[in-house]
FIMI-727343 format. One record per residue: x, y, z of N, C-alpha, C, O, CB in turn. Coordinates in steps of 0.1 Angstrom, whole numbers, plus 5000, padded with zeros to 4 digits. Glycine has a CB too. Layout:
XYZXYZXYZXYZXYZ
...
END
This chain:
344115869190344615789201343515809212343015919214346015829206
343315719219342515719232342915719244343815649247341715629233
342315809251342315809262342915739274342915619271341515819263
343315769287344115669293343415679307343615769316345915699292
342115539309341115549320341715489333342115369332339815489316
341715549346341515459357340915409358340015389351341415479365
341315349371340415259377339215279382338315209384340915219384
339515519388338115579391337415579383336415529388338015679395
337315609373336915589359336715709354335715739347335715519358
338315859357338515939351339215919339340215859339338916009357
338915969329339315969314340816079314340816199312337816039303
342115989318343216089316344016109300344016009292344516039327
344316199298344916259281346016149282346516109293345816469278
346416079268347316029266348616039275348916129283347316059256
349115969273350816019282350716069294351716129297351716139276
349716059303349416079313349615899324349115789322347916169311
350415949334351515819341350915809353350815699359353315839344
350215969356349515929373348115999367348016069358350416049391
347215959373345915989373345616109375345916139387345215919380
345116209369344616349377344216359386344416449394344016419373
343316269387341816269397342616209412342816269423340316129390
342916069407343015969419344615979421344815999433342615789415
345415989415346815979412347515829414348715809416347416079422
346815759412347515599410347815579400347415629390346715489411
348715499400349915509385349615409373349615289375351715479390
349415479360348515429351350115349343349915239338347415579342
350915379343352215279335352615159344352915149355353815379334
352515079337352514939344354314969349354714919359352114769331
355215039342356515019349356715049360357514999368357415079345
355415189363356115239375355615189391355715219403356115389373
354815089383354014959399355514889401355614849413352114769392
356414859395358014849401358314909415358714869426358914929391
358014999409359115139418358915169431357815189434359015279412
359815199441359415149455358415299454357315289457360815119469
359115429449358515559449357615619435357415569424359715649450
357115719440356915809425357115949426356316039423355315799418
358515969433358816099436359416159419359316279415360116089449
359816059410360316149399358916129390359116169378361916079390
357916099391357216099377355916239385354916269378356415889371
356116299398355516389405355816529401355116619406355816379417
356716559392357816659385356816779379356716899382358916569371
356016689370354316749361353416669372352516639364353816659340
353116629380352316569387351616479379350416469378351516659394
352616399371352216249363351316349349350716249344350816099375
351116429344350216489334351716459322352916439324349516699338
351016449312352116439297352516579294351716669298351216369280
353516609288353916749282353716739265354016619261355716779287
353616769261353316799245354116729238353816659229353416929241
355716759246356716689238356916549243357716469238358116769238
356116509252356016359251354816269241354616149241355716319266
354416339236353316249227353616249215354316339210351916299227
353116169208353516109195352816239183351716229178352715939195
353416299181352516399170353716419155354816459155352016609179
352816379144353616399134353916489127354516489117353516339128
353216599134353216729121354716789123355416759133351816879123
354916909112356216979111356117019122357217009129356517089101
354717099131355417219140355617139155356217189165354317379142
355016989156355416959167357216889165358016849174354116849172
357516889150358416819152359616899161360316879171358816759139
359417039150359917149156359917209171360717289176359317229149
358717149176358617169194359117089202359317109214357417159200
359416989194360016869207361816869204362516809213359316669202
362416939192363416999191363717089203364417039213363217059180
363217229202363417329208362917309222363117409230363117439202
361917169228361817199239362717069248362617039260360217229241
363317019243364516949249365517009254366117089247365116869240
365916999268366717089278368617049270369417139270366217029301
369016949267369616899261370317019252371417079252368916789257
369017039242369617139229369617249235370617309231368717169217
368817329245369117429250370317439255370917539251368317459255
371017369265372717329269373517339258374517419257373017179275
373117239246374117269238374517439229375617489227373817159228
372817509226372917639225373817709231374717759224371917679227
373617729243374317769253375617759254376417849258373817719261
376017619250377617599252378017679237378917769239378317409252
377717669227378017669217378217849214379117909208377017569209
377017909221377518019219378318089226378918189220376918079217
378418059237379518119252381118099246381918189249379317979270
381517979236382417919231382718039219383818089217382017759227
381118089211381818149201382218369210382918469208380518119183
381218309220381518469223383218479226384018559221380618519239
383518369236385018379238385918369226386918439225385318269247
385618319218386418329204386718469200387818509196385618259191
385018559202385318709200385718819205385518939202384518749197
386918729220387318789228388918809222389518919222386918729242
389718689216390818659213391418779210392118829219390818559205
391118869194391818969193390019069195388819039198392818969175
390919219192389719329195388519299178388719249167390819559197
387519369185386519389173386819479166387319579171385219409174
386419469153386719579142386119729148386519849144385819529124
385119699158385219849157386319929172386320029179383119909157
386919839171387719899183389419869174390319809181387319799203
389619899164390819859152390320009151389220059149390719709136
392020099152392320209146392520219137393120319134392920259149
392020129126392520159112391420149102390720049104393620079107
391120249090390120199081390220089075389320059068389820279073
391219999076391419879067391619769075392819719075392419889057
390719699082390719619093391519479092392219419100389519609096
390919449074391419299066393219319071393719229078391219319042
394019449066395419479066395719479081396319379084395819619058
395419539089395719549100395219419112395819429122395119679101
394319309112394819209118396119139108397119089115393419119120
396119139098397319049095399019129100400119089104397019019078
398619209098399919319102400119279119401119229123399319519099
399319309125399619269140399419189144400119179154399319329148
398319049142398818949148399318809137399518689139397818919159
399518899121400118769114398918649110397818659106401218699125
399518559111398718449097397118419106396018389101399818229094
397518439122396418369128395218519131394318499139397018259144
395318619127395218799129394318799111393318869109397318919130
394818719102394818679086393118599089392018629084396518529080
393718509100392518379096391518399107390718319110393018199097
391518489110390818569122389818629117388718569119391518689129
389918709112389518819098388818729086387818759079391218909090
389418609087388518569072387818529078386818589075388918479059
387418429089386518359095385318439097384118389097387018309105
385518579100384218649105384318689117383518759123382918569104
385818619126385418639143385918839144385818899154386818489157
386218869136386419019136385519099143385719179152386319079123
384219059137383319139139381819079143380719139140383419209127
382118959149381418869152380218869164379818759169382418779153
379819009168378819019174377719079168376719099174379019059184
378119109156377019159146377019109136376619179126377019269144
377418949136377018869131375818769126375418689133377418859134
375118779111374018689114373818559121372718539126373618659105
375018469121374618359126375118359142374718269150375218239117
375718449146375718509163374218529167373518449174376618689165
373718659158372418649160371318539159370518549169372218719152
371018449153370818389147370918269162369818219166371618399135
372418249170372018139183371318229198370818189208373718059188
371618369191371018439204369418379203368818319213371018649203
368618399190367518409189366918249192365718239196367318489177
367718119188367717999188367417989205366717899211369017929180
367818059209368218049228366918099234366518089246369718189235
366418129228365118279229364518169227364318099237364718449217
363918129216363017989212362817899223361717879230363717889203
364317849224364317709234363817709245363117619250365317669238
364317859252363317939264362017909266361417859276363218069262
361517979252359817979253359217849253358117829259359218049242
359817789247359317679243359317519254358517429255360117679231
360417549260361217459271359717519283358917429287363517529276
359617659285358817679297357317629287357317509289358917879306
356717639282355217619277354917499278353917449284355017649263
355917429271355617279272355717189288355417069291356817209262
356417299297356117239312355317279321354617209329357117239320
355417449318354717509327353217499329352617509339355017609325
352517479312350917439310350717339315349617339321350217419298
351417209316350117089324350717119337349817099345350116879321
351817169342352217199358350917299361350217259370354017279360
350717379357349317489361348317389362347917349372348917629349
347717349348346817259352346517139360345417089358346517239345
347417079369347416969379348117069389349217029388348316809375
348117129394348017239407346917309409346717359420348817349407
346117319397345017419392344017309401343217329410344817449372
344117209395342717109395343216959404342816849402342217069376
344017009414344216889420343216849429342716949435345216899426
342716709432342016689447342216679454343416719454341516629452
341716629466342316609480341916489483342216459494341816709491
341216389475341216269478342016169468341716139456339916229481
343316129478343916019466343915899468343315859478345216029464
344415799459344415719463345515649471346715699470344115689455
345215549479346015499490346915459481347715559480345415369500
347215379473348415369463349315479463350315479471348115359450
348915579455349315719455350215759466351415769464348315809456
349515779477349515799490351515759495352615809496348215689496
350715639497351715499501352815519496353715549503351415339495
353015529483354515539472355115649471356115639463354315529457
354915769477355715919484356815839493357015739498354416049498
357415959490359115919494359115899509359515809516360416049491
358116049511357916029530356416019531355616099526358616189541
356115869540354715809540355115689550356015609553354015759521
353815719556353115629565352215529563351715539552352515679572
351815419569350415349572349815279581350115159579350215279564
349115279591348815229602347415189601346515259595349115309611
347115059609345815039613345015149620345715229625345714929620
343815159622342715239628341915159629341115109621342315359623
342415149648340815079650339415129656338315069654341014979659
339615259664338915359667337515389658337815339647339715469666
336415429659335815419656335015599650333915629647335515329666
336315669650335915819651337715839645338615889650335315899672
337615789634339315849625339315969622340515999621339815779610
338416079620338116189618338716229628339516299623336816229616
338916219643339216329652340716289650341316359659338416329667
341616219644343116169641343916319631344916399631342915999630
342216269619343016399610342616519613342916599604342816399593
342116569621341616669631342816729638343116849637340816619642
343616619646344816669652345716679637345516789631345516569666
346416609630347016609621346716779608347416829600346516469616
345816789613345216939601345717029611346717109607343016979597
345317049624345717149640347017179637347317299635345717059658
348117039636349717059639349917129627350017249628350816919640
349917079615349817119602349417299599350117379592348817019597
348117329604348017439604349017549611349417659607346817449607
349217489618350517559631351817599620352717689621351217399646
351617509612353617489602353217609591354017649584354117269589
352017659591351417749581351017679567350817709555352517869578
350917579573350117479556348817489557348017469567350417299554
348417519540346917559541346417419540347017319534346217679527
345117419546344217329549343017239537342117319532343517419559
342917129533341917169526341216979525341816869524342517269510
339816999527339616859533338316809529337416879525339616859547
338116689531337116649518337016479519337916399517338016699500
335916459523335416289528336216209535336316089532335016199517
336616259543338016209552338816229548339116109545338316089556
339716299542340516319533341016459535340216549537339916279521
342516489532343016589540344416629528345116549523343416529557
344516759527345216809518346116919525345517009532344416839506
347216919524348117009535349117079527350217029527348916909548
349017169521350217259514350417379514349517449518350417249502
351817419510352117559513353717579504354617509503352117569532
353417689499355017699492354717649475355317609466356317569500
353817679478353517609459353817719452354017699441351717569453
354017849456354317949443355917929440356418019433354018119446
356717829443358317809444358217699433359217659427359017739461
356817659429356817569414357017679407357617609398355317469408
357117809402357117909394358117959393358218039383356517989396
359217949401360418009399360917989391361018079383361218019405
361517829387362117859375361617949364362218039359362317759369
360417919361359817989346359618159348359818239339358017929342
359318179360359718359360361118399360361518519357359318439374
361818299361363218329361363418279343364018359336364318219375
362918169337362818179327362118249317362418229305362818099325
360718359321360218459314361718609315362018689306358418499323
362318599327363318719330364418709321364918799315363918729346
364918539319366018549307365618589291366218649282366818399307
364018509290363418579277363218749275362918789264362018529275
363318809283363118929284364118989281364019079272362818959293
365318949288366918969288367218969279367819059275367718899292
366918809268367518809257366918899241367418919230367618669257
365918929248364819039239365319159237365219249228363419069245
366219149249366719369254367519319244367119369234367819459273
368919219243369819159233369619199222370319279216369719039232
368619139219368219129209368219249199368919259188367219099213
367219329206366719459203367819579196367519679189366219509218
369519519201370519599201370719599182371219699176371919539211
370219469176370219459165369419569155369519589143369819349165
368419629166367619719153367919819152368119869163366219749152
368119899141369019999138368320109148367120079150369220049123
368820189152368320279165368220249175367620339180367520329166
368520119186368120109195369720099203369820099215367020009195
370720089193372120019196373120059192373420019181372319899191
374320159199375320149185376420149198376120179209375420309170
377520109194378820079200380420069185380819969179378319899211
380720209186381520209180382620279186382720339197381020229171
383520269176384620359180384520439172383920409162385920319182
385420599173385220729162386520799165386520869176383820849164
388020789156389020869155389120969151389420969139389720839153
388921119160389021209156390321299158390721319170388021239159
391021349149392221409153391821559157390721619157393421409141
393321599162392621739167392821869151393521879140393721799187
391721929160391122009149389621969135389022049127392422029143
389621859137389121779126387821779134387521789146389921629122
386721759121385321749128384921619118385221629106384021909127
384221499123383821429119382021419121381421509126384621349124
381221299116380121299117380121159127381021069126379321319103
379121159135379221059143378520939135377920969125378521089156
378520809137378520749129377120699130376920689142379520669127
375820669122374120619127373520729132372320729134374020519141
374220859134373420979142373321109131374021109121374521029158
372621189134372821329130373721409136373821529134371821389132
374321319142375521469148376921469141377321389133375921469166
377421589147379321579143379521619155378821679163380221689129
380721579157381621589163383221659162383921609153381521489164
383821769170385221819165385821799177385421799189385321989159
387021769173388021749185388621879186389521899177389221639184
388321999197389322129195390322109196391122149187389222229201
390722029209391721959216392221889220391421829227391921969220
393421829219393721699232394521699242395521769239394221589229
394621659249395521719262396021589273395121499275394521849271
397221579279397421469284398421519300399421589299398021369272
397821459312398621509320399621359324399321249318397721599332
400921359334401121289336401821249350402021369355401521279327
402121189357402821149371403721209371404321219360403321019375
404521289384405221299386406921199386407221129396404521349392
407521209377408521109376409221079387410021169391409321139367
409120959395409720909407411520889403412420909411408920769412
411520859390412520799386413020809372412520749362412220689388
413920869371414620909354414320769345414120789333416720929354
414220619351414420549339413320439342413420319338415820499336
412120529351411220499348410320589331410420709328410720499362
409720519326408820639311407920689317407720639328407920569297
407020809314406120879316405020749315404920639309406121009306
404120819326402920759327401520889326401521009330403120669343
400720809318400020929320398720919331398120819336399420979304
398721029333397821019349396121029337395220949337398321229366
396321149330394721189329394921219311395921249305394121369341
393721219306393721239291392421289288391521239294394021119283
392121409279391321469276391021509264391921529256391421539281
389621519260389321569249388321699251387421679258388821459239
388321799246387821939244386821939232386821989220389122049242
385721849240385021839224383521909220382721909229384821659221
383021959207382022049204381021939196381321879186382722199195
379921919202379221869194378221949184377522039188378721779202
378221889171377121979165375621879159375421759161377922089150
374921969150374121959148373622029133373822149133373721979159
372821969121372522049112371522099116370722049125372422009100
371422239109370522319108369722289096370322289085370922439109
368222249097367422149089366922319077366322309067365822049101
367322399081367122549074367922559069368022459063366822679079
369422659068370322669063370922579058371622599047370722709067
371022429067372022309063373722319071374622239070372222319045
373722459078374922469084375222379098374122329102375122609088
376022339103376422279119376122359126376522479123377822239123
375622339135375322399149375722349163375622229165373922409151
376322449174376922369182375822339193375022419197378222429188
375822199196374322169205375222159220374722219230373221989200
376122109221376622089235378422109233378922079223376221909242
379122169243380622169247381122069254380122009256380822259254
382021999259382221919268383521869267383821849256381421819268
384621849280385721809280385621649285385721609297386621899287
385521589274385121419280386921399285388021419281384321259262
386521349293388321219301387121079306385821089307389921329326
387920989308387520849307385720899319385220999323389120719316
385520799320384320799329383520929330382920929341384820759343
383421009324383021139321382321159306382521259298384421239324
381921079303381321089289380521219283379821269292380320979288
380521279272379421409266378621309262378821199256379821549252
377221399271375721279268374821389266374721499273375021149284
374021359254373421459250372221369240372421309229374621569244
370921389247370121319241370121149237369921079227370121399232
370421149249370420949246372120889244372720789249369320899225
372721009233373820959226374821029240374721129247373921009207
376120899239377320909248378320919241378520829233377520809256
379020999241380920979241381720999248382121099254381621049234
382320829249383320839261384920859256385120829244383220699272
385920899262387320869260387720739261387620689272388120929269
387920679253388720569254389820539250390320439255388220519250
390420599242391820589236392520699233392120809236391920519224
393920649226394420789224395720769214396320669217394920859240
396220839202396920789198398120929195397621019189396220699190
399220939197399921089198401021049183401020949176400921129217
401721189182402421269173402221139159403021059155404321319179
400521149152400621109140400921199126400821319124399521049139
401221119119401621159103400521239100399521169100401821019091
400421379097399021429096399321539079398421559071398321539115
400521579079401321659067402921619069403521579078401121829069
403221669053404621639051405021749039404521759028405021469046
405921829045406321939037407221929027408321889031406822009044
407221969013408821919006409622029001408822098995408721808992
410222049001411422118990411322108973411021988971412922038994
411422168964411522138954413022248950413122368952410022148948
413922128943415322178943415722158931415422068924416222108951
416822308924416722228909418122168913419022188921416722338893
417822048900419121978903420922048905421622048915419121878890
421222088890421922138890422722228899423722188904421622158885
421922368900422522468908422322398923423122408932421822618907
421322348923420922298938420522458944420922508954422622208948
419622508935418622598941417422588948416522548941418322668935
417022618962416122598961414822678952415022798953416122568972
413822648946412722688942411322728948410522778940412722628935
411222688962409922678970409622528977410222418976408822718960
408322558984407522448994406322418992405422498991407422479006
405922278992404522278994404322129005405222049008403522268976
403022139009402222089016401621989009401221998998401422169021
401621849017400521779011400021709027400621659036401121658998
398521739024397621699038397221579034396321569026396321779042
398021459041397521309040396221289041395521209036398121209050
396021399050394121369052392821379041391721349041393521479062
393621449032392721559024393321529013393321649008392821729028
393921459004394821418993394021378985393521278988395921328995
393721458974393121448957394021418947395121478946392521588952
393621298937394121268928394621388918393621458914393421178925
395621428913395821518904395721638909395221728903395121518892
396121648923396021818933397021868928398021788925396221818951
397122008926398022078923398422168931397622268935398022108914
400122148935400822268941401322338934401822298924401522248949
401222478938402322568932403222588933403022558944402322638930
404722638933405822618937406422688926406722648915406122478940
406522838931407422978919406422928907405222908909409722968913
407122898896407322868880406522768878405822778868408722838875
406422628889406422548887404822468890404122558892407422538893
404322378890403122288889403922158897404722098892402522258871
403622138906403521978909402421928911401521998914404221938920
402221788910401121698913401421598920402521548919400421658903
400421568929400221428932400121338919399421398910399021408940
400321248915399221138907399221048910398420978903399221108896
400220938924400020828926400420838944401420908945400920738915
399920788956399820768969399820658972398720598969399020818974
400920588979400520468986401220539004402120619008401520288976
400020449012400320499025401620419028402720469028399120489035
401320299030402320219036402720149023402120059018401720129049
403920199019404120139002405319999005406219999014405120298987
404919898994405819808998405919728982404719718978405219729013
406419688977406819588961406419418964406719338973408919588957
405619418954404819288958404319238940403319258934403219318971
406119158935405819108928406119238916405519258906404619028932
407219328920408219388912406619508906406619578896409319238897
405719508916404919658920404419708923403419648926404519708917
404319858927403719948945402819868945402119798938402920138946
403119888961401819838967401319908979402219968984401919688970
400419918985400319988999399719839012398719779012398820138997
400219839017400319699029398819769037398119689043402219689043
398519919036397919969050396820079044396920069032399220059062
396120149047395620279048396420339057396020459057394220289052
397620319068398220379077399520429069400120369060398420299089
399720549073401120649066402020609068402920679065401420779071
402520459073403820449079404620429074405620399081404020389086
404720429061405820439051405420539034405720499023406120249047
404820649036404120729028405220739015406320769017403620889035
404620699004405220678988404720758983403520748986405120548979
405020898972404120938961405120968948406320998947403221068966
404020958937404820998923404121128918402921148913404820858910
404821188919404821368917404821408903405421338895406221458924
404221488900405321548883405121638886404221678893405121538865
406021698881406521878880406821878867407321788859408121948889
406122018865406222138852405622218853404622248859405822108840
406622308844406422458844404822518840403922428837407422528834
404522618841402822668844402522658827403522678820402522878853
401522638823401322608815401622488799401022478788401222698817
403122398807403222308799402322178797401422168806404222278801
402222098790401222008788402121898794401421798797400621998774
403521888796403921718804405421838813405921948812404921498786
405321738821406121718830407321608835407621508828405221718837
407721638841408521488844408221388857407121428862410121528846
408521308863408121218871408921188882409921118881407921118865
408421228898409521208906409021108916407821128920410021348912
409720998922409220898930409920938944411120918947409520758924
409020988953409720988967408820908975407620878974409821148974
410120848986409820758997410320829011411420869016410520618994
409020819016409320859027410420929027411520899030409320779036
409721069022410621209017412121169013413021249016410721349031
412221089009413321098999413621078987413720968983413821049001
414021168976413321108960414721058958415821068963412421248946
414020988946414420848936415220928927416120868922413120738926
415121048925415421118908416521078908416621048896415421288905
417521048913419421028907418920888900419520838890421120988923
417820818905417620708889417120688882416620588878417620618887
417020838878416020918869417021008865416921118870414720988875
418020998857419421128850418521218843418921328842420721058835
417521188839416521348828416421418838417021528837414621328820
415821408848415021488856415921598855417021578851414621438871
415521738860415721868864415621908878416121998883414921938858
414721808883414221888894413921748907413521638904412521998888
414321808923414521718931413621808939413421928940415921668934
413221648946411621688955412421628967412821508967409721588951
412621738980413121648991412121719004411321809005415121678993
412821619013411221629026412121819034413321859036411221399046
411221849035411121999045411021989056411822039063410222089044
409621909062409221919075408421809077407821779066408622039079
408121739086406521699088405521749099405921839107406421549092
404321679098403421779110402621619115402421509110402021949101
402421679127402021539133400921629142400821749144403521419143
400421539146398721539157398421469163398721359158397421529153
397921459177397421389182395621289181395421279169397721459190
395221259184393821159175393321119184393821019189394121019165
392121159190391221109201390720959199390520939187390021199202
390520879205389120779202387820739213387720669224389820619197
386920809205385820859214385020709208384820679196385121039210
384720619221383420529221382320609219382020699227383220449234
381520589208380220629201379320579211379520679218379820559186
378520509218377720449225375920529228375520619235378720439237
375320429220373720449221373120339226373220249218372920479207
372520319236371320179242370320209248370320259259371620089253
369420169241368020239244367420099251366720099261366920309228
368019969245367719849251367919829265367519719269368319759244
368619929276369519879288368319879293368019759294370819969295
366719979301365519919308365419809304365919729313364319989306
364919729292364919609289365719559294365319519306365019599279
367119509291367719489297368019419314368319299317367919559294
367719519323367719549335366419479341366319409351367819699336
365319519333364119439336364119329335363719279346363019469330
364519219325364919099323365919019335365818899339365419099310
366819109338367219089351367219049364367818969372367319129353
366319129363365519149375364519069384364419039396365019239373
363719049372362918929371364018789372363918689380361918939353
364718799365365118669371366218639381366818539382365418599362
366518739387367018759401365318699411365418599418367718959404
364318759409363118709420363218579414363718509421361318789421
362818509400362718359401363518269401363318149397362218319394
365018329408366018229414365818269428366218179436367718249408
365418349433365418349450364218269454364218219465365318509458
362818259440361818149440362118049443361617979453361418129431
362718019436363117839429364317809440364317689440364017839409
365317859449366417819454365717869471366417839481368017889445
364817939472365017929491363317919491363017999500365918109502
362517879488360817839489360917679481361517649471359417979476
360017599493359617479486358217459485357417529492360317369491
357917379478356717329477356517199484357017089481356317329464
355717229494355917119500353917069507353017129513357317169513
353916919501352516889507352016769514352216659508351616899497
351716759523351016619531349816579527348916669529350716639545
349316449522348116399520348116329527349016249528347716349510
346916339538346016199550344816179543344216269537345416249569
344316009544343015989538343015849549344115779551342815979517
341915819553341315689559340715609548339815659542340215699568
341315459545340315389537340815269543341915239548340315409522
339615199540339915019545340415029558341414969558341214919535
340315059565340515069578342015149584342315179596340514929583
342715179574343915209576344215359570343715419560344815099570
345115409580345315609578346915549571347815469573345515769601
346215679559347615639548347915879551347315989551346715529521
349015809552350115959554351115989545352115949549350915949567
351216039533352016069522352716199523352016299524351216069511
354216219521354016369522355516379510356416299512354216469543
355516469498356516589489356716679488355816749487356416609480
357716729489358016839484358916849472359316739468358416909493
359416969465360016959451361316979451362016979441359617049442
361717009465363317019470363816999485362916989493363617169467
364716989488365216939503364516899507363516959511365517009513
364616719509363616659512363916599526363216519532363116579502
365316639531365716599546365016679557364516639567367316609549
365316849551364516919557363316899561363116879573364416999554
362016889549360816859547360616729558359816739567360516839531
361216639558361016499571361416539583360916499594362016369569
362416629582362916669595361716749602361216719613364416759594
361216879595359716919598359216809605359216779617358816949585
358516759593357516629599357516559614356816559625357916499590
358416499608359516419622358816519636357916489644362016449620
359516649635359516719648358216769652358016859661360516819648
357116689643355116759649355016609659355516489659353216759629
354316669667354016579680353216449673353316319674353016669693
352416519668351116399661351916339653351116249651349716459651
353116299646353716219639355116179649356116139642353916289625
355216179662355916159668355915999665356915939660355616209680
354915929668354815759669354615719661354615599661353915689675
354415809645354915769634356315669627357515709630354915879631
356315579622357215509610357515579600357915519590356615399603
357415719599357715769584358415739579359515749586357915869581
358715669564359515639556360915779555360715889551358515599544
362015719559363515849556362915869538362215789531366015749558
363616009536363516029523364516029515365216119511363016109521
364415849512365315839503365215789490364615679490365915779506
365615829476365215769466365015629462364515609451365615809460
END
């Protein structure tokens, strides 16, 4: 394609509407137009994504640099973040079985929650996936404006054409009959310099601006959200990010989850208000955990304790990057259940054993006098589905097991079904022997927020930056006056890129444009 020549006889790049050189308007539409305040935006230069290019990667550029798709990005993911607000994320679900437990608490739409993916839907690929689409559009949206905007600021003149001139929103034109027009734009450069507009002048011809670094705000403000969304980003690579939850009961030592460490809950502890009122319930004022962090020893392989700490809310143990805060709390859980073993008959008892829900092995054996019992079948939360066990939960809240007992050294046993410590055996007439509940033991269960972000500088820096290129872009204008003498007549043009009542009102109030006609600035 060729070139698109003035009338000066500068050779402008395709898609170019105002002249570089002269700035007279090369599209026959816009010799219409009373103005050329909107085609002044790029200062009339083409953007990339206005030209005709057929390859894949421009097709791909004029995609991602349409402000259009970037809005819709934008909507589209704000829409799905709020979706991932509705119920909590899987990692803030007290339960290892997350599938069971939205359907359990919030039912069919808790069901379709969970299958959809919004569970866990910030560590999602296609979550990821519009963050990074957003990141694109960014880069891409500023490149394709910001390069010919630099280069026609870069390389502007100071002599335009009277056309040019003339067709500014706010503009003058008067005869000169004087014989010395130079000493006109003399005063005109004087007032001007006074407003702090830099000077710059050239065969009668006069260039007056100031505030031009307020063309940059947006894009520093749009380099600050790329940055931003990079910190984002970043939360994705394993080590830079973790935000989990970790239920630890007391006494119990867990491993933190992505890290080298463990973690033990010695303790938990809870204080509460003084009761104003019998039938008001306890409130709890304060909650604590008494917690030991360790560490392997890369020699022995034993735990080592690296730090102590009694985390309560806002008080996190931070130790090397990594945080644990208090966040939850969950009291008197199902942690053991004691049984009786009775013979039928005499209704003697025979002894006790223990079974630690936490710690429960297939085919564990208790002892009990004479006797052998086993586990061999556990359902936590047991329920009949379709005439057989089933467990609804990983949670204890209805604990089922089928036991056998026999004597020490027999090879079979018999089979006892208890529910929630109550056995079945009366419908079972063989049996000998009845398994009934003793005791239970319950615990309290911290839940310590895991929390690692190495991304937050990032973060913060991206910020920041675009906190300065919105205070750019929203209180600095760019604002410029062109004077030039030709044909006998002083042509007075003046733009800026924002408040353009202000910018006239300026004008208006310089003495040397007192007896001025300036055109109001209106579109």
């Amino acid at each position: 394609m060729d070139n698109s020549k003035c009338e000066c006889g500068h050779n402008n790049p395709v898609g170019t509407i105002l002249c570089e050189y002269c700035g007279k308007p090369l599209d026959k539409s816009i010799e219409e137009k009373e103005n050329i305040a909107e085609e002044m935006r790029y200062e009339g230069k083409a953007r990339r994504s206005q030209t005709a290019q057929p390859s894949p990667f421009d097709r791909v550029w004029n995609f991602f640099s349409s402000v259009k798709v970037a809005i819709i990005l934008i909507v589209v993911t704000l829409i799905a973040a709020g979706i991932g607000t509705i119920f909590p994320q899987e990692i803030y679900v007290p339960s290892s079985d997350p599938k069971s437990y939205y359907e359990e608490h919030y039912g069919i739409w808790g069901k379709l929650y969970y299958a959809l993916g919004f569970s866990d839907m910030y560590n999602s690929w296609w979550f990821f996936l519009l963050l990074a689409m957003i990141g694109v559009s960014l880069v891409v949206c500023s490149l394709d404006r910001v390069v010919p905007l630099y280069k026609a600021l870069k390389n502007q003149t100071v002599t335009k054409s009277p056309e040019f001139i003339r067709r500014q929103r706010i503009a003058h034109v008067e005869h000169v009959s004087d014989e010395h027009p130079e000493q006109k734009i003399d005063e005109i450069a004087q007032a001007l310099s006074k407003k702090h507009y830099h000077i710059r002048r050239e065969n009668g011809a006069l260039l007056a601006e100031k505030g031009r670094i307020s063309r940059w705000g947006p894009y520093i403000n749009h380099i600050g959200l790329i940055i931003f969304l990079f910190g984002v980003l970043l939360r994705y690579v394993p080590g830079w990010y973790l935000n989990e939850t970790l239920w630890v009961r007391e006494g119990e030592t867990k491993k933190v989850p992505e890290t080298p460490y463990y973690v033990k809950n010695e303790r938990f502890t809870m204080e509460f208000y003084d009761q104003q009122s019998k039938d008001e319930g306890p409130v709890v004022k304060k909650y604590q955990t008494d917690a030991v962090l360790y560490e392997k020893d890369k020699q022995t392989g034993k735990l080592k304790p690296v730090k102590k700490h009694g985390i309560i809310v806002n008080k996190p143990l931070e130790y090397n990057g990594l945080l644990l805060y208090q966040s939850s709390f969950e009291t008197g859980l199902l942690q053991k259940i004691s049984f009786k073993v009775t013979e039928k008959n005499s209704k003697k008892e025979l002894g006790t054993f223990t079974v630690d829900l936490n710690n429960l092995r297939k085919d564990q054996v208790y002892p009990v006098g004479n006797l052998e019992v086993r586990a061999l079948e556990y359902y936590p939360d047991f329920a009949m589905e379709n005439n057989r066990p089933v467990t609804k939960s990983q949670e204890p809240n209805r604990p089922a097991f089928v036991f056998e007992v026999r004597e020490k050294g027999a090879k079979t046993g018999e089979k006892s079904w208890v529910i929630s410590g109550q056995d079945l055996g009366d419908l079972l007439k063989d049996n000998h022997y009845n398994i009934d509940l003793a005791n239970i033991h319950t615990v309290n269960s911290s839940g310590l927020m895991v929390r690692v972000d190495k991304s937050l500088p990032v973060i913060f820096t991206g910020g920041f930056i675009c906190m300065i290129g919105l205070v750019m872009g929203f209180y600095w204008h760019h604002r410029r006056v062109w004077v030039r003498v030709a044909d006998g007549s002083l042509y007075v043009g003046g733009h800026t890129n924002k408040n353009w009542y202000s910018f006239y009102r300026e004008l208006s109030a310089l003495d040397v444009f007192k007896d001025y006609d300036l055109k109001p600035a209106k579109k």
